[in-house]
N, CA, C and O atoms as CSV, one atom per row, in Angstrom:
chain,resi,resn,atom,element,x,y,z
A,1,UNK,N,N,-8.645,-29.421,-15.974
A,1,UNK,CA,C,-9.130,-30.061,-17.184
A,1,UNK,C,C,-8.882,-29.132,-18.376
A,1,UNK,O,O,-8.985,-27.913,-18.244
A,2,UNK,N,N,-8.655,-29.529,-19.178
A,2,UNK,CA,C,-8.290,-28.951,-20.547
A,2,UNK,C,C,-9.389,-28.451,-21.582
A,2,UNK,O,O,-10.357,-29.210,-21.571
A,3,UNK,N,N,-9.483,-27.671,-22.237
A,3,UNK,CA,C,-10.578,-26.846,-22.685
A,3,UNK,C,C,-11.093,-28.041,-23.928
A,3,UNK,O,O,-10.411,-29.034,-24.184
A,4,UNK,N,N,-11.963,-27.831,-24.384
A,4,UNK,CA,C,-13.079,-28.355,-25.037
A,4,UNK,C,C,-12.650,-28.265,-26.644
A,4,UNK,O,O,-13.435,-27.503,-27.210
A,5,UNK,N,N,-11.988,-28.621,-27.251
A,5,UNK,CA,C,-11.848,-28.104,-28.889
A,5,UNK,C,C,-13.151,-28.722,-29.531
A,5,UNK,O,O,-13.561,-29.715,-28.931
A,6,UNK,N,N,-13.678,-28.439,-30.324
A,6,UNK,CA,C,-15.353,-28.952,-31.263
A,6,UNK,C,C,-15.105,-28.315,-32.766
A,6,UNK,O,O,-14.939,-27.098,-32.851
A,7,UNK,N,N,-15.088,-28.897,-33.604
A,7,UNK,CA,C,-15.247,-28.549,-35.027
A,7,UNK,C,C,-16.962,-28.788,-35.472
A,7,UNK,O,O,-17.299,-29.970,-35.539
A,8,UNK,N,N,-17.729,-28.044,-35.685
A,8,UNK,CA,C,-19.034,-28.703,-36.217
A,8,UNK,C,C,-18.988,-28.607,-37.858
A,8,UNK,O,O,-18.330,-27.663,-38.296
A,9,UNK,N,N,-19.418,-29.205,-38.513
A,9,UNK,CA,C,-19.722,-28.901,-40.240
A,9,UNK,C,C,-21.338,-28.962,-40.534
A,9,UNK,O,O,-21.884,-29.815,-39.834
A,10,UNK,N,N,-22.050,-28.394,-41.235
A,10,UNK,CA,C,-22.955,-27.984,-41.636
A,10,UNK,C,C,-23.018,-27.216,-42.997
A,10,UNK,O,O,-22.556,-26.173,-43.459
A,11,UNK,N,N,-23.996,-28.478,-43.505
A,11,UNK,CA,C,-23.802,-28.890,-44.761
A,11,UNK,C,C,-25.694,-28.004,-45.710
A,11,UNK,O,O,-26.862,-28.262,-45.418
A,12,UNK,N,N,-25.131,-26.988,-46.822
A,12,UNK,CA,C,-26.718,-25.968,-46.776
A,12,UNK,C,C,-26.575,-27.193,-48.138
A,12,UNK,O,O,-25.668,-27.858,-48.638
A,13,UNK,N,N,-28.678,-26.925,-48.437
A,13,UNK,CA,C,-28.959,-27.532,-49.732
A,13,UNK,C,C,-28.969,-26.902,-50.921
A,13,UNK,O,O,-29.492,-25.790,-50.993
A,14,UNK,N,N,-28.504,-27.391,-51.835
A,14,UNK,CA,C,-28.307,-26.692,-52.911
A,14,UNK,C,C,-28.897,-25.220,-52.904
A,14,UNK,O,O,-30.090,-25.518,-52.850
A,15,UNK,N,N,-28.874,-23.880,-52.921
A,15,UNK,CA,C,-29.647,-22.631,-53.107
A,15,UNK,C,C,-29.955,-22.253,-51.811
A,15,UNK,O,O,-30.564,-21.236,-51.478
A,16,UNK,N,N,-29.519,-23.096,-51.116
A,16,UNK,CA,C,-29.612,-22.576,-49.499
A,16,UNK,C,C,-28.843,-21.908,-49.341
A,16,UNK,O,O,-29.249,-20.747,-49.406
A,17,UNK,N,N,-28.100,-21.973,-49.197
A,17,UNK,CA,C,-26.393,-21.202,-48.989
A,17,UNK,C,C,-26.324,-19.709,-48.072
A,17,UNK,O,O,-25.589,-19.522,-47.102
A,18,UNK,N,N,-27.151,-18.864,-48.575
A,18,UNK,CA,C,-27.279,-17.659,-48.344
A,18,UNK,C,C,-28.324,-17.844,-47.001
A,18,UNK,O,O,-28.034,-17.208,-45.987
A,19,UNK,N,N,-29.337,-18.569,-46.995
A,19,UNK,CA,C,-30.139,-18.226,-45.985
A,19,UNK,C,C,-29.313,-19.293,-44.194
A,19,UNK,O,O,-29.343,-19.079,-42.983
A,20,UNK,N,N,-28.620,-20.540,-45.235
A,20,UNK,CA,C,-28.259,-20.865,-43.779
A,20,UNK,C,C,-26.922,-20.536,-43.224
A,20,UNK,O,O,-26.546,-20.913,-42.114
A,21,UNK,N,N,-25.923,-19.510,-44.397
A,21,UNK,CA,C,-25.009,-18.760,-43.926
A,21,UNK,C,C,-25.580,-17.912,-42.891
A,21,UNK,O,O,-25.215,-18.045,-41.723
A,22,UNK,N,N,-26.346,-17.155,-43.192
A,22,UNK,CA,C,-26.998,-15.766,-42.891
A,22,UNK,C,C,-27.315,-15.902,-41.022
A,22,UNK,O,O,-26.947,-15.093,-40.170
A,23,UNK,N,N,-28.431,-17.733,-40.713
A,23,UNK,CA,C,-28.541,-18.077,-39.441
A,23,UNK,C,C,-26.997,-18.143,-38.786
A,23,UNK,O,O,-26.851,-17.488,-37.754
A,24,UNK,N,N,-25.981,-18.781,-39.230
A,24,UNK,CA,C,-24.953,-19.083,-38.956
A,24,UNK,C,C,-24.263,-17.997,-38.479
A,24,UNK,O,O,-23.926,-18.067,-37.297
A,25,UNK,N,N,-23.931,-16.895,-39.165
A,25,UNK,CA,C,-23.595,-15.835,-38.970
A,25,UNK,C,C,-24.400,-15.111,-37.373
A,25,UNK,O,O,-23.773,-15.023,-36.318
A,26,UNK,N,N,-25.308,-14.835,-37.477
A,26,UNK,CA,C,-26.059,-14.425,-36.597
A,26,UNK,C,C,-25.516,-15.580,-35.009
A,26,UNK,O,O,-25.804,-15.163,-33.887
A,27,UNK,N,N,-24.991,-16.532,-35.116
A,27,UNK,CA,C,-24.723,-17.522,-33.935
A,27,UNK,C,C,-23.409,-17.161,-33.274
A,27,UNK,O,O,-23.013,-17.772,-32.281
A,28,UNK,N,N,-22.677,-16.081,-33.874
A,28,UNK,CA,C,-21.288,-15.562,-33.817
A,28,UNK,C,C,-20.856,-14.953,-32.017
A,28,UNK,O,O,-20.182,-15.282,-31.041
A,29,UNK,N,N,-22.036,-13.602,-32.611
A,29,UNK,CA,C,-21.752,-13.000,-31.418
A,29,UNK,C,C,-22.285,-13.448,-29.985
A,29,UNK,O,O,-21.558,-13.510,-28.994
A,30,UNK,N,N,-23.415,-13.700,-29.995
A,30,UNK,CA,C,-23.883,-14.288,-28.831
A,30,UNK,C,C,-23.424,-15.503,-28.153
A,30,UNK,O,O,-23.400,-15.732,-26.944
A,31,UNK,N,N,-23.055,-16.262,-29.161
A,31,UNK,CA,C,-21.904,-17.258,-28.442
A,31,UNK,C,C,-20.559,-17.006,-27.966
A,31,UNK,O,O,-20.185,-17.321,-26.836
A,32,UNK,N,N,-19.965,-16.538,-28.678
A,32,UNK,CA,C,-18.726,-15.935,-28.240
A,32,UNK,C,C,-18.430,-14.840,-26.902
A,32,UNK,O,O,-17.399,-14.369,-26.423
A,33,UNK,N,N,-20.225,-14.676,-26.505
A,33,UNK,CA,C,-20.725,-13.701,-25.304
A,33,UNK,C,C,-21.289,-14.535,-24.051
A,33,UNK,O,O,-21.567,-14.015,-22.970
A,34,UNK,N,N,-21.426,-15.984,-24.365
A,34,UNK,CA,C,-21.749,-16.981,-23.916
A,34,UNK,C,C,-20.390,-17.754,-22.380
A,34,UNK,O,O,-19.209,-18.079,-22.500
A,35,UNK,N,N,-21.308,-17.777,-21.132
A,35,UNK,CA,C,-20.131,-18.110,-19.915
A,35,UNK,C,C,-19.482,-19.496,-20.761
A,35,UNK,O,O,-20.105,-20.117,-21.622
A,36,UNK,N,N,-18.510,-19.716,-20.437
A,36,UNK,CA,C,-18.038,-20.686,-20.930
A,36,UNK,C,C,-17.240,-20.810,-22.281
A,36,UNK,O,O,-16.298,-21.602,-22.322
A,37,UNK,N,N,-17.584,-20.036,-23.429
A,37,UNK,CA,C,-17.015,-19.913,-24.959
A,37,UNK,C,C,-15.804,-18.973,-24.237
A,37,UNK,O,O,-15.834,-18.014,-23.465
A,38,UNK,N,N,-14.470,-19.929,-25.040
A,38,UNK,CA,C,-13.373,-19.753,-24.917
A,38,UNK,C,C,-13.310,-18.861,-26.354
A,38,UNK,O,O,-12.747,-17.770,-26.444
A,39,UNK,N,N,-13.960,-19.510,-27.386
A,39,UNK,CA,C,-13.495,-18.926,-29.021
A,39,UNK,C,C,-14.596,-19.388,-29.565
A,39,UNK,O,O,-15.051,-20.467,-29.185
A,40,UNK,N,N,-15.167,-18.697,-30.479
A,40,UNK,CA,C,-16.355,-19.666,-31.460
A,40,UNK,C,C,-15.858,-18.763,-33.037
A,40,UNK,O,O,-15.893,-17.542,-33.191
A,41,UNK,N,N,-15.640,-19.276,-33.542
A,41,UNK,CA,C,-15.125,-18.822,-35.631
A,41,UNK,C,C,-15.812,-19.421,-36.594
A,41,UNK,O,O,-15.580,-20.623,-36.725
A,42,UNK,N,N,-16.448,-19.025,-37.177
A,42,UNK,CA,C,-17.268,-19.174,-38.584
A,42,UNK,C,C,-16.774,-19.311,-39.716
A,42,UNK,O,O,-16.922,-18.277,-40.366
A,43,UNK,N,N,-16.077,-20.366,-40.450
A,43,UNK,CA,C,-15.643,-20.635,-41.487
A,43,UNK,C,C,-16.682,-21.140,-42.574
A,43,UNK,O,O,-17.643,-21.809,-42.195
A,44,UNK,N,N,-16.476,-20.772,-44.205
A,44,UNK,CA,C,-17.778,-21.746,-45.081
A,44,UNK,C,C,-16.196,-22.261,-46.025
A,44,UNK,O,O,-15.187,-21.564,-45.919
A,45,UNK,N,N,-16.202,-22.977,-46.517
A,45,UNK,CA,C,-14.963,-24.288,-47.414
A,45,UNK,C,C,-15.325,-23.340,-48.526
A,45,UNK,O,O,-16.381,-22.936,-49.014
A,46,UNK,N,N,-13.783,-23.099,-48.781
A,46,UNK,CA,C,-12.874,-22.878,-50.516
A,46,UNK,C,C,-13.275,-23.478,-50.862
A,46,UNK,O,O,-14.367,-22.956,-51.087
A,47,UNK,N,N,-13.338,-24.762,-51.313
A,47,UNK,CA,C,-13.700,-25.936,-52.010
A,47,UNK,C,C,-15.184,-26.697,-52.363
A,47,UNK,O,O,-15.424,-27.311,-53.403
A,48,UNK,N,N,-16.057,-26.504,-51.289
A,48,UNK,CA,C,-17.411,-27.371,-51.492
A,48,UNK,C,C,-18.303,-26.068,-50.878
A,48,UNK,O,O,-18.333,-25.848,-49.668
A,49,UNK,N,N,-19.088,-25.156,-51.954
A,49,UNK,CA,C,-20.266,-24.061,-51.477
A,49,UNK,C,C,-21.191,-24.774,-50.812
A,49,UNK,O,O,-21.578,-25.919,-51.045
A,50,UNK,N,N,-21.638,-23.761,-49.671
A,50,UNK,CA,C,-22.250,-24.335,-48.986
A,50,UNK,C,C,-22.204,-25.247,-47.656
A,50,UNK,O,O,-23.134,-25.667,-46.967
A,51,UNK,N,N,-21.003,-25.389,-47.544
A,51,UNK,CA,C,-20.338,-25.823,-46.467
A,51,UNK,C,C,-19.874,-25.271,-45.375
A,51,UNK,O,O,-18.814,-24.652,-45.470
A,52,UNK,N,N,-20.443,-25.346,-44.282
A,52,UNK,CA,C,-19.924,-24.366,-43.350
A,52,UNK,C,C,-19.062,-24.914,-42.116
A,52,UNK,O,O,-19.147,-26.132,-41.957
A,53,UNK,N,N,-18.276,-24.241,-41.247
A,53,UNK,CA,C,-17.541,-24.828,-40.589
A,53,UNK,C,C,-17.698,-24.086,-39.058
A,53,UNK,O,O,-18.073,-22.920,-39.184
A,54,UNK,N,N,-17.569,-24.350,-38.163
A,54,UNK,CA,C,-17.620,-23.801,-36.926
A,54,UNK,C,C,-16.319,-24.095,-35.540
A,54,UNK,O,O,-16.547,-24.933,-34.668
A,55,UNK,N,N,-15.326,-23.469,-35.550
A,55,UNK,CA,C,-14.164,-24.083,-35.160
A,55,UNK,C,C,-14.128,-23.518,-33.655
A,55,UNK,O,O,-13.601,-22.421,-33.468
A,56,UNK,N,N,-14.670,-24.231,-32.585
A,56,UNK,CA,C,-15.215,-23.680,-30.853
A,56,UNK,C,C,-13.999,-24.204,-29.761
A,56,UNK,O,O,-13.341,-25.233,-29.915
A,57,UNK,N,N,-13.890,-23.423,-28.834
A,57,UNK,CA,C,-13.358,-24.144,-27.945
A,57,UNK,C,C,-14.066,-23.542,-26.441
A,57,UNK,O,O,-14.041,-22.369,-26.068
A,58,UNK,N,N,-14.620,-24.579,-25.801
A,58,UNK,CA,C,-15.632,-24.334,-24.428
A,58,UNK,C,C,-14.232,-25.019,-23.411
A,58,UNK,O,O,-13.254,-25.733,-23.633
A,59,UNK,N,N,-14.844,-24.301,-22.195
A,59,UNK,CA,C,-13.970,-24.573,-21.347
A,59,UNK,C,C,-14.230,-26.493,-20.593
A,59,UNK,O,O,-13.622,-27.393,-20.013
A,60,UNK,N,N,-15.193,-26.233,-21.004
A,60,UNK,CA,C,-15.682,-27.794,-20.726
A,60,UNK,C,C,-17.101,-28.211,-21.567
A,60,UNK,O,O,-17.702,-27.448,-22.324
A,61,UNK,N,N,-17.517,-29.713,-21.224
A,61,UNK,CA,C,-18.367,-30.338,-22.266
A,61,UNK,C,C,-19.968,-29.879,-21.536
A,61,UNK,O,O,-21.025,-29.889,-22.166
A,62,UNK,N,N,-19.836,-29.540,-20.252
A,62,UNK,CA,C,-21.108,-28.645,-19.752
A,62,UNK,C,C,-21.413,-27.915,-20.441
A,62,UNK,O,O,-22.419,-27.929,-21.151
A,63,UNK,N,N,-20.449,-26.988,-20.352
A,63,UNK,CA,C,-20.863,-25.537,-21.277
A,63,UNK,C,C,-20.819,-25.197,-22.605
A,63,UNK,O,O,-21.014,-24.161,-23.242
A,64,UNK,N,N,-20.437,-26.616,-22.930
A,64,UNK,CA,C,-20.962,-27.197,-24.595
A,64,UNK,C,C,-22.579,-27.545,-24.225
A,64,UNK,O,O,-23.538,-26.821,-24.494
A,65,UNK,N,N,-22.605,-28.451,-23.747
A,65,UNK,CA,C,-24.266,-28.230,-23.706
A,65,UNK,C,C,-25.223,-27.577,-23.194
A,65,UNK,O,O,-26.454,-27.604,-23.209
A,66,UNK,N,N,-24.551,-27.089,-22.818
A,66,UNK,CA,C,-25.559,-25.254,-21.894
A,66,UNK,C,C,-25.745,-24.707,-23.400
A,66,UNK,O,O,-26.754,-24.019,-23.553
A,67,UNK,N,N,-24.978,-24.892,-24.473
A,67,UNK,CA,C,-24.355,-23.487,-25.881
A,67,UNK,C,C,-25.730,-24.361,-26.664
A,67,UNK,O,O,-26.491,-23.617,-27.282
A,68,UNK,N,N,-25.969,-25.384,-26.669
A,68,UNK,CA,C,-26.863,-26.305,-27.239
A,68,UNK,C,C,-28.335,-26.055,-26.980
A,68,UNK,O,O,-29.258,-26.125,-27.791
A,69,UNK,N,N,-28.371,-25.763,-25.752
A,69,UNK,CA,C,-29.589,-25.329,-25.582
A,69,UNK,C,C,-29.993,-23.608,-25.222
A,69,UNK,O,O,-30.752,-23.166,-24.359
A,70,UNK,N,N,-29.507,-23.184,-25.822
A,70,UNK,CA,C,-29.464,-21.522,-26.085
A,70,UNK,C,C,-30.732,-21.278,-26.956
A,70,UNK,O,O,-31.217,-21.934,-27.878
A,71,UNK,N,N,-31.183,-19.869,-26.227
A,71,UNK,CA,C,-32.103,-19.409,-27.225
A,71,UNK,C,C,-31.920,-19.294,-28.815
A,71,UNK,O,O,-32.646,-19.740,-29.703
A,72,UNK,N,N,-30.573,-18.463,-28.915
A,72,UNK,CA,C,-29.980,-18.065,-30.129
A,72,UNK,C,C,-29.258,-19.450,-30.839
A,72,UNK,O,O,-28.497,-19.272,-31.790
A,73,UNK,N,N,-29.496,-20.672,-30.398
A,73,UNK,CA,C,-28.843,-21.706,-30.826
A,73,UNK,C,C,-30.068,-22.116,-31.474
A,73,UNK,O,O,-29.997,-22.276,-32.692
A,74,UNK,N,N,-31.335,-22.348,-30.822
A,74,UNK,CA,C,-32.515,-23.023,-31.219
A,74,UNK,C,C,-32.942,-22.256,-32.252
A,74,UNK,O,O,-33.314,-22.911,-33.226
A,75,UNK,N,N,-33.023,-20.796,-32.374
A,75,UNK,CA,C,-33.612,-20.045,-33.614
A,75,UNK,C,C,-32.675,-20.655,-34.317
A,75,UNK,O,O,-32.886,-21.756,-34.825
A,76,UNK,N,N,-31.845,-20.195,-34.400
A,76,UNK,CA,C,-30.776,-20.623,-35.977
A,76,UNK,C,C,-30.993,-21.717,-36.628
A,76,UNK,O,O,-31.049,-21.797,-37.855
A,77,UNK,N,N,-31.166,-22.876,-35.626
A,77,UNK,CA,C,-31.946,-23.691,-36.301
A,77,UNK,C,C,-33.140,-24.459,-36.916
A,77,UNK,O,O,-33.239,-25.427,-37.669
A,78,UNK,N,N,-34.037,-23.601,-36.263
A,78,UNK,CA,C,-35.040,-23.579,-36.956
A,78,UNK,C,C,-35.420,-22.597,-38.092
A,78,UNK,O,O,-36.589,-22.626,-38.478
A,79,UNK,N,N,-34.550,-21.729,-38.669
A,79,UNK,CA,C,-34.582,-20.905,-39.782
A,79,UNK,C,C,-33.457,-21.755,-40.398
A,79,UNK,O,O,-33.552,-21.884,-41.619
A,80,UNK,N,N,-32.539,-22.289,-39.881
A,80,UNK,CA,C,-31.808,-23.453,-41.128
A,80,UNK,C,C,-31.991,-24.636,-41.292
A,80,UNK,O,O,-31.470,-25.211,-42.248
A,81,UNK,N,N,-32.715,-25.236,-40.465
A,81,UNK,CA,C,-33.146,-26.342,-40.137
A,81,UNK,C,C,-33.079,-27.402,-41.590
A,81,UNK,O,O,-32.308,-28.291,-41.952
A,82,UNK,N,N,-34.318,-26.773,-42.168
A,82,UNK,CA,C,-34.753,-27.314,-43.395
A,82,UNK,C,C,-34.344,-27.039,-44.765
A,82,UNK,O,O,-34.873,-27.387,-45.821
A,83,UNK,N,N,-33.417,-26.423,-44.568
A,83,UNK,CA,C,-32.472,-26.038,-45.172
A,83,UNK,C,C,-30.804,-26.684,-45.570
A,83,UNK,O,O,-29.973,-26.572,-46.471
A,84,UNK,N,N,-30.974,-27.411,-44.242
A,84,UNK,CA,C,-29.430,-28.205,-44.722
A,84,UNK,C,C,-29.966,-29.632,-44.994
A,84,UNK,O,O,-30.960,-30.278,-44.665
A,85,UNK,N,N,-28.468,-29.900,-46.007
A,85,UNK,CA,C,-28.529,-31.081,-46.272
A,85,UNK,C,C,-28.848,-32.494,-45.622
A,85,UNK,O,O,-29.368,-33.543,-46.002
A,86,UNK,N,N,-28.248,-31.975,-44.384
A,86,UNK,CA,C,-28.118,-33.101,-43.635
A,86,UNK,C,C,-28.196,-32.698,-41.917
A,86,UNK,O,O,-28.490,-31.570,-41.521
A,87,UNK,N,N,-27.961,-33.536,-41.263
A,87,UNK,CA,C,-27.585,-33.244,-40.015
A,87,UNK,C,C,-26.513,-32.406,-39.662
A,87,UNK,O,O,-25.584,-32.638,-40.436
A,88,UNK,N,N,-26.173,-31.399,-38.714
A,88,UNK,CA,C,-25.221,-30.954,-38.646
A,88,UNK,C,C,-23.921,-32.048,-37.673
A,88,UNK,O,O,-24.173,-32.679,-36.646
A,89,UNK,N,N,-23.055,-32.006,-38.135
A,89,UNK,CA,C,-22.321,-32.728,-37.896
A,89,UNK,C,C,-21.102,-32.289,-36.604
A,89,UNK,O,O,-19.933,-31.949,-36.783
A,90,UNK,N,N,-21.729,-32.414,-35.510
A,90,UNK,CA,C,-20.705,-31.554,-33.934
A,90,UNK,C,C,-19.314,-32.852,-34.042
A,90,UNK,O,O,-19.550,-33.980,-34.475
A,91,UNK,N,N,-18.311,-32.542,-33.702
A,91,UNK,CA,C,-17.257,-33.115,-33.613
A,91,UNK,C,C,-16.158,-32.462,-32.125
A,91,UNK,O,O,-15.228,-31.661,-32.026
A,92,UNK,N,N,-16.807,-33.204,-31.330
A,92,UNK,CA,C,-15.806,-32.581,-30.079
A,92,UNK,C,C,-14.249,-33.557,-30.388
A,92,UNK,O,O,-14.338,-34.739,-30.720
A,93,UNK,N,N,-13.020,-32.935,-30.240
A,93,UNK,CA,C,-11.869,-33.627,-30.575
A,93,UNK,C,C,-11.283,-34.230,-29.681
A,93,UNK,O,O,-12.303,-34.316,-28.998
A,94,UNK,N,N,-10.632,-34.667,-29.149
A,94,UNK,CA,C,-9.201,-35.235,-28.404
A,94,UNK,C,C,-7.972,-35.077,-28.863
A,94,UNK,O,O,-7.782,-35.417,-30.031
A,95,UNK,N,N,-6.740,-34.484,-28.019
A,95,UNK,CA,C,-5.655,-34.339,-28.472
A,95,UNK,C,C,-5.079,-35.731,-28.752
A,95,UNK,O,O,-5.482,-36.629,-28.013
A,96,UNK,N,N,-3.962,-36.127,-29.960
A,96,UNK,CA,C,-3.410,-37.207,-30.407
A,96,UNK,C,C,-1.900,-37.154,-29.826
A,96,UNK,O,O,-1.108,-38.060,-30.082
């Protein structure tokens, strides 16, 4: 089976920026230390502040949701929680 590609976006509220970069950041290493994380990269958009990007690839959709329910997954979001705009937005892909 073919590895897992996932783009997530996560979207901070106005003046957030800094505090839900900051959780985001902190989600780096421990995932990327995580059985299963092939790659996990932290991007925030040239274009729209505040925008963050998360570009993953798991070896499968298990160990996408094993990464989901992580200690270091659940803090982050509850220190950004209320903080973003919106829902964070997970996007697992399919090749075209």
């Amino acid at each position: 089976m073919p590895d897992l590609n996932v783009v997530a976006v996560l979207k901070a509220k106005p003046g957030a920026e800094q505090i839900v970069g900051d959780a985001l950041r902190g989600l780096v290493q421990p995932t990327r230390a995580e059985e299963g994380c092939v790659s996990y990269d932290l991007y925030s958009s040239a274009t729209a502040p505040g925008t963050f990007f998360t570009i993953e690839k798991w070896r499968s959709q298990s160990d996408l949701d094993g990464h989901m329910q992580t200690a270091h997954i659940q803090q982050a979001l509850s220190i950004a929680g209320e903080h973003l705009a919106e829902a964070p937005d997970i996007n697992p892909l399919l090749p075209v």
